[in-house]
C-alpha positions in Angstrom: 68.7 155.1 -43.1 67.8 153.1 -39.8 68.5 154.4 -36.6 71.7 152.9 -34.7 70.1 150.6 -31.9 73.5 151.8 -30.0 72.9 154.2 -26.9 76.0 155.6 -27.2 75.8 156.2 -31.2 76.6 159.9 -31.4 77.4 160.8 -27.9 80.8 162.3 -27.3 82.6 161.0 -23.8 81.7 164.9 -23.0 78.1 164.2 -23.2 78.1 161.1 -21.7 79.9 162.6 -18.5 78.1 165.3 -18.5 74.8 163.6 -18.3 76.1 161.6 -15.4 77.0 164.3 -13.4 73.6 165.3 -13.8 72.1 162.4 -12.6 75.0 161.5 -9.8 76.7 163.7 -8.1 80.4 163.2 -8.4 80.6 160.8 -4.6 77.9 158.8 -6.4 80.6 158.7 -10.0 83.0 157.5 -7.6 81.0 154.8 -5.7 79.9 153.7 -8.9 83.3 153.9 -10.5 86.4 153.5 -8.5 88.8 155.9 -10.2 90.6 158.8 -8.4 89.5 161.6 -11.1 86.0 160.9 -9.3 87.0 161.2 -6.1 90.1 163.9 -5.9 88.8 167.3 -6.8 86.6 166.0 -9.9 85.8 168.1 -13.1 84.2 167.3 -16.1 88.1 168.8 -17.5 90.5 166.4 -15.6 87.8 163.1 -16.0 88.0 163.5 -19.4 92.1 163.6 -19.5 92.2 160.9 -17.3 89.2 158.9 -19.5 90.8 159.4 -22.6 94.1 157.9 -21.7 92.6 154.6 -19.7 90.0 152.5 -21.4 89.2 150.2 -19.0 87.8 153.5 -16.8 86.1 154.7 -19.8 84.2 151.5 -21.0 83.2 151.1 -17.2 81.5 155.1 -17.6 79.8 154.0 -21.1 78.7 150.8 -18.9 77.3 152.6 -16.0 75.6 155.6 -19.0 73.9 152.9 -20.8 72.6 151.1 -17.7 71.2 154.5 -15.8 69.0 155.3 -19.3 66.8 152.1 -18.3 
């Protein structure tokens, strides 16, 4: 079976938050990304509330995972 050429094949919004707030802190998320649940007492909890309900927010996070794995 090939392997999906898609880096975000398996990851869970979870994962994919959680490995930004790795790399960025959550001032960086919210320079990056413009969204309040960045910037107003941020958790991995209340982002993912917030991401889950607004897909324009949420495609920009997938857009700015896929570009910090180059």
């Amino acid at each position: 079976m090939p392997q999906s050429k898609d880096p975000l094949h398996g990851k869970t919004l979870q994962m994919i938050l959680e490995d930004l707030t790795t790399k960025y802190s959550w001032e960086e998320l919210s320079d990056h990304i413009n969204i309040n649940c960045f910037k107003s007492n941020p958790s991995i909890k209340s982002s993912l509330t917030f991401l889950r309900k607004t897909p324009w927010a949420r495609k920009k996070v997938e857009e700015l995972y896929i570009n910090s794995l180059d």
